[in-house]
C-alpha positions in Angstrom: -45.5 8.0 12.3 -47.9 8.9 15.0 -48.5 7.4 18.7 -51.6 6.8 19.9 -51.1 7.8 22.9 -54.6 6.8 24.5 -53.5 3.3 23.2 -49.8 3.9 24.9 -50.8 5.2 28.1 -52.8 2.0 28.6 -49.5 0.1 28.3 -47.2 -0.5 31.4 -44.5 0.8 30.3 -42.3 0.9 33.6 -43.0 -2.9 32.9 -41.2 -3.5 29.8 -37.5 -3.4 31.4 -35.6 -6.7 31.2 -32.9 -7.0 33.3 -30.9 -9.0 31.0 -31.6 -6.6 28.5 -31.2 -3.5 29.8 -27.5 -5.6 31.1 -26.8 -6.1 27.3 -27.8 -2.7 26.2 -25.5 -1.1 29.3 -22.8 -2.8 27.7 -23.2 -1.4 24.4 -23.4 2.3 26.0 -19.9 0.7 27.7 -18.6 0.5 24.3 -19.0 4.4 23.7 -17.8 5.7 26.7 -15.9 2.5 28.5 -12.3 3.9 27.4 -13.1 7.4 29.0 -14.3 5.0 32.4 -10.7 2.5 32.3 -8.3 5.4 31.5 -9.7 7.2 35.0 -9.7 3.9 36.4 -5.8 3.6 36.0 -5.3 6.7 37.0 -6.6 5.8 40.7 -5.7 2.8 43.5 -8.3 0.5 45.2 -8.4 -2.9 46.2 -12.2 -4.0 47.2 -14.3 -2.2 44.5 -18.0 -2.3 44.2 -19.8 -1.8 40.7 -23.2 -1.1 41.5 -25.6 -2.7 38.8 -22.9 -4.6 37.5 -25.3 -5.7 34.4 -23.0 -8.6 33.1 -20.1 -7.8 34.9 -17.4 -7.5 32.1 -16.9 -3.5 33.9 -16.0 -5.1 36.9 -14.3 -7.4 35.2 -11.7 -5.3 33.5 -11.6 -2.7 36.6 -9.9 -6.2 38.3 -7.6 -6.4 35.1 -6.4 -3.3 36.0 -5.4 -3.7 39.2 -4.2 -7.4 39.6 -4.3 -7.2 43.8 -7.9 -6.1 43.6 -11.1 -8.0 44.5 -14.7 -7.0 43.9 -18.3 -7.3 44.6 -21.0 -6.8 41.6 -24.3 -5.8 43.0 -27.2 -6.2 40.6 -30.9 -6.3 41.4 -32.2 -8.1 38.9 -31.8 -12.1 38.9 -31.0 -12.6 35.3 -28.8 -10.0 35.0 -27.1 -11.6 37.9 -27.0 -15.1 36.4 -25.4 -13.6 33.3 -22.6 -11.6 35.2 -21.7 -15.0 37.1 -21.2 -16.9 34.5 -19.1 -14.3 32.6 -17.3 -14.2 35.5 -16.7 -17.5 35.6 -16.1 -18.1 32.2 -13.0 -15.4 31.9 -11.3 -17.0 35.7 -12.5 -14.4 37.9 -14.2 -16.1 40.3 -12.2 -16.2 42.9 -12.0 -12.9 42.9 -15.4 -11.2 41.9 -18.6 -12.2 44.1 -22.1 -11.1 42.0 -24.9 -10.5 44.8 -28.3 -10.1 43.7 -29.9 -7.8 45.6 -31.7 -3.8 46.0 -28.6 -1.9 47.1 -30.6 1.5 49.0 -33.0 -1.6 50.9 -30.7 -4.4 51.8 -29.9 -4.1 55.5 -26.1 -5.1 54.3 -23.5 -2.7 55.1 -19.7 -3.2 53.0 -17.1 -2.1 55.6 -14.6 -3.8 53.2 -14.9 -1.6 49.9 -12.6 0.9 50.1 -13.9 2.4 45.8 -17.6 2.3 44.4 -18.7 2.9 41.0 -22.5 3.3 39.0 -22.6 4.0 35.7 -25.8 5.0 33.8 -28.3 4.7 36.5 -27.7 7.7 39.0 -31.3 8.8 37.9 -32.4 5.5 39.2 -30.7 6.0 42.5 -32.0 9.8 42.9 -35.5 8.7 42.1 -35.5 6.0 44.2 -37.4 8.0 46.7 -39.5 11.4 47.3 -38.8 11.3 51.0 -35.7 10.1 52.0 -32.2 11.5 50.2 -31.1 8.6 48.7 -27.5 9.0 47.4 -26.8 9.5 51.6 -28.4 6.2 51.8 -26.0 4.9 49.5 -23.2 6.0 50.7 -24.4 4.6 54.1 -23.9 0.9 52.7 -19.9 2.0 52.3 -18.5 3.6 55.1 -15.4 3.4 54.6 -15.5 3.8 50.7 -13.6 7.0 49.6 -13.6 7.3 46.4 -17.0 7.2 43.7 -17.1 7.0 39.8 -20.6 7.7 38.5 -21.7 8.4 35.2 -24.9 9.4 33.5 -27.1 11.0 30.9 -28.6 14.2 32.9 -31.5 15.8 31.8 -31.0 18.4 29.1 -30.8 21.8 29.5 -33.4 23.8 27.1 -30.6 25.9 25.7 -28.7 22.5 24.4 -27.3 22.4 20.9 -29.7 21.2 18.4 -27.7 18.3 16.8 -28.0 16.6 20.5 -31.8 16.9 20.0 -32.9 13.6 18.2 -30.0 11.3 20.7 -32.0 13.1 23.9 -35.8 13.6 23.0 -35.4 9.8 22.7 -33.7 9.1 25.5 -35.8 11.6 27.5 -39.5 9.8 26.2 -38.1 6.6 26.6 -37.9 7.7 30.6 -40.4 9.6 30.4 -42.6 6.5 29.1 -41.5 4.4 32.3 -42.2 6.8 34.1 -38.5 7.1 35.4 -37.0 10.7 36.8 -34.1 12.5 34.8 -31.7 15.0 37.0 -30.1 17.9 35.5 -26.4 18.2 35.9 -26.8 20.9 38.7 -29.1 18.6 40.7 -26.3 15.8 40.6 -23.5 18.8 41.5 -25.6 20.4 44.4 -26.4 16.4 45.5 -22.9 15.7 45.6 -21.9 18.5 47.6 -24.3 18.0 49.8 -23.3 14.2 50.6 -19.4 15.6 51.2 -18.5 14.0 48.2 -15.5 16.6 46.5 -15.3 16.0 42.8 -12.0 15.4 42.1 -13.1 15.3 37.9 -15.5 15.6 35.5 -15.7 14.3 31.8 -17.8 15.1 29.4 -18.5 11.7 27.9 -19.0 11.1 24.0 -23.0 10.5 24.1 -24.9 13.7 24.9 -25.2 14.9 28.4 -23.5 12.1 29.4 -20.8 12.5 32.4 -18.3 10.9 33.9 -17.8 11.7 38.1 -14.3 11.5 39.9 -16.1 12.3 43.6 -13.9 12.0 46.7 -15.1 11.8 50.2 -14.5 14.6 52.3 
């Protein structure tokens, strides 16, 4: 099958994302690589957690299974997304202990003084690209000033020399990006970002989909 591509490129794609949707497919991707994410999880202490893009919140939901004292904030930009993390929330008796806020975590003027553990999974691209002139993952961290510890995950950018049986999983997931005109990072870029922003990394997975990882970072 070939693409038209003068047909495409008249096509928004950067359009086509639906925040419900892209919740729904997060949580399949959870499904692959969400036992990697809870056994790290119980490996570490927190009580006041944030889960940044929180899609439907079942992540933040069983990061508060783990650790019965714990409370937590899902912060989700888009409104339906949100919608459908509340009422999961509500539905499993969590609501007196998980807030969903719908809102654009690098431009809200709020600051978390309370969150002492913040995680992102699958959108650190999003984050990174967020901006050509300002380092963003500083803003970030900027929200959570008294937040030590970070779990992030993503899919980086693959590395020319990658084996060839990851090729059909990532020239997908690359023109998919590509298409919506969304940035990927290589793994160096995240490392060298990281180190930059203090942030020690404690661990680092390899995670089942191709150039996926999984972040243990520790502020210094």
């Amino acid at each position: 099958m070939f693409i038209n591509y003068s047909i495409a490129d008249q096509l928004s794609f950067k359009n086509l994302r639906k925040g419900q949707f892209v919740a729904e497919g997060s949580d399949l991707a959870n499904r692959l690589i969400g036992g990697h994410i809870i056994q790290l999880m119980k490996t570490i202490s927190y009580k006041r957690i944030a889960d940044i893009g929180c899609g439907n919140g079942n992540r933040l939901i069983n990061f508060c299974e783990i650790s019965p004292n714990s409370k937590g904030i899902g912060i989700e930009i888009d409104s339906n997304a949100s919608i459908l993390a509340t009422k999961n929330v509500k539905n499993k008796g969590f609501h007196d202990r998980i807030v969903i806020s719908t809102e654009d975590i690098l431009r809200t003027q709020k600051v978390y003084q309370d969150i002492d553990t913040v995680t992102c999974f699958m959108m650190l691209h999003d984050i990174f690209g967020a901006s050509k002139e300002e380092n963003m993952l500083s803003v970030l961290l900027k929200k959570f000033p008294k937040a030590r510890q970070f779990i992030f995950a993503d899919t980086a950018l693959s590395n020319p020399n990658s084996n060839y049986s990851d090729r059909v999983f990532t020239s997908g997931f690359e023109l998919a990006h590509s298409m919506q005109e969304q940035k990927l990072f290589l793994l160096e870029e995240y490392l060298n970002e990281f180190k930059a922003c203090n942030l020690h990394l404690e661990k680092h997975i390899n995670l089942p989909i191709p150039n996926t990882h999984l972040f243990f970072l520790v502020r210094n």
